[in-house]
C-alpha positions, 0 to 999 in steps of 0.5 A: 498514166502520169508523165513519167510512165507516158515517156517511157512507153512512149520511147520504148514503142518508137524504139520497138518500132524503128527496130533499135536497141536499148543501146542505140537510144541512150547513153547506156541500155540500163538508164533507158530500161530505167527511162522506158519503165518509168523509174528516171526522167530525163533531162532536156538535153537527155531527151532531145539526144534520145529524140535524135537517136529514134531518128524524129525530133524532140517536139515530136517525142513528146507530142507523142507522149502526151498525146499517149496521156490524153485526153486530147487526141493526136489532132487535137494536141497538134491544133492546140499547139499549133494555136499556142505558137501562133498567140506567141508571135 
């Protein structure tokens, strides 16, 4: 699954799960059918405004979706990150 499919699945899940409509997540429900079946990617400001209306934070978004890309595992991901900000400091 590339990036693109990954986000799409990724917010379509979240949405379904939390109960909210296409129109509660975006801007209007055709970009986020659009979005949720890989055909547009959004922005930065897009996705965090996204992340924000599925109630969790844009880091969480897309530990999500790549973490639904593999190979790493959610721990995994999580530890790598975790290890990659610590050398920024």
């Amino acid at each position: 699954m590339d990036l693109r499919e990954s986000f799409g699945v990724t917010v379509k899940t979240i949405r379904r799960a939390k109960g909210l409509s296409q129109n509660a997540v975006g801007i209007n429900q055709g970009y986020v059918s659009e979005l949720e079946n890989g055909l547009k990617t959004p922005s930065l400001p897009k996705m965090a405004a996204i992340a924000k209306n599925l109630g969790i934070h844009p880091l969480t978004l897309l530990a999500a979706v790549y973490s639904n890309m593999g190979p790493e595992d959610t721990d995994q991901l999580l530890a790598r990150v975790i290890s990659e900000l610590e050398s920024l400091k």
